[in-house]
N, C-alpha and C positions, 0 to 999 in steps of 0.2 A: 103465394107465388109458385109458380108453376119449377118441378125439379127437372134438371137434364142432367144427362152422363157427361162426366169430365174425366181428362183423363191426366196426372200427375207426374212431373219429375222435381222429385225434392232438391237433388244436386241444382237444376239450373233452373229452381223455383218457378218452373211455365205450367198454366192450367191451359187445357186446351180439349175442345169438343172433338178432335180428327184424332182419332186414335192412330192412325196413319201417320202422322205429321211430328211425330216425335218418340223418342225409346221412353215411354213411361213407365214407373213404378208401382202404381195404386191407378185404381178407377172408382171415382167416386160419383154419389149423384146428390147435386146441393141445386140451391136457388141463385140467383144473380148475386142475394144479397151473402148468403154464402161464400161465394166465390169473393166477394170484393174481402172478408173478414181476412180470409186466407190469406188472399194477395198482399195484407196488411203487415201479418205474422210473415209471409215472407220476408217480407221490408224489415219490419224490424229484425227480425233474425239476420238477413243482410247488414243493416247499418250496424250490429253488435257483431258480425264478427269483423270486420275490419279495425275494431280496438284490441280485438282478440288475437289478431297475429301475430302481431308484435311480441307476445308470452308466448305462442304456441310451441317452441324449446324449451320452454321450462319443464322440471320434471312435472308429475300428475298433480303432485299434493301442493306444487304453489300453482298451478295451472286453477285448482278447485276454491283457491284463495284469493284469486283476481276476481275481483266485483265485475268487471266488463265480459270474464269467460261465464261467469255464473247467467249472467243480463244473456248470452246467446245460446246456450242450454236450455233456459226458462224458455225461449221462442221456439227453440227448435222443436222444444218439447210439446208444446203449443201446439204448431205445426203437425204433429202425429197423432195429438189428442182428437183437432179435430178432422184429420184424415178417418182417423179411425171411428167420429161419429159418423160420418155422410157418407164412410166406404161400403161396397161392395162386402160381400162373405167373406170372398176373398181376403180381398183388399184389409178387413179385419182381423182375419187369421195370420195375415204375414207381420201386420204390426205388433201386434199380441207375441210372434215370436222374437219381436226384435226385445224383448222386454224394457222398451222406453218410457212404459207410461207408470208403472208401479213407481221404478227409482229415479225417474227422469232420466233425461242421456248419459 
């Protein structure tokens, strides 16, 4: 399959070819089928955190103990593993600083 540039906002989970068309975060270049995996992990990162708010007061150490906060970490993380295979140089160096993918989020 043939790869195209796509361009990322994690906040509001949209892939999108116009770079123009939205304040992206990451530029990546994946396959169709690429994109549809992603689109996946956003979903699930979406349906786990809406179990997840309802804790998000809690201090850190029972936030890390809720099964449902763990289940949205694990996608989020997802989500920047593989940004960061199909990104740009770029796009890999800002991830790498965010240091998400050694300890997870």
């Amino acid at each position: 399959m043939e790869k195209r540039t796509y361009y990322v906002n994690v906040g509001t989970g949209e892939v999108l070819e116009d770079s123009t068309a939205l304040d992206y975060e990451f530029e990546i270049s994946a396959t169709e089928d690429d994109i549809a995996k992603l689109q996946e992990l956003f979903e699930e990162t979406d349906n786990s955190s809406q179990g997840s708010y309802a804790t998000s007061w809690l201090p850190w150490k029972v936030y890390y103990s809720n099964e449902t906060n763990q289940e949205y970490d694990y996608y989020l993380t997802e989500v920047y593993r593989t940004l960061h295979r199909l990104g740009s140089e770029q796009t890999k160096r800002h991830i790498e600083t965010m240091n998400v993918l050694e300890n997870g989020i």
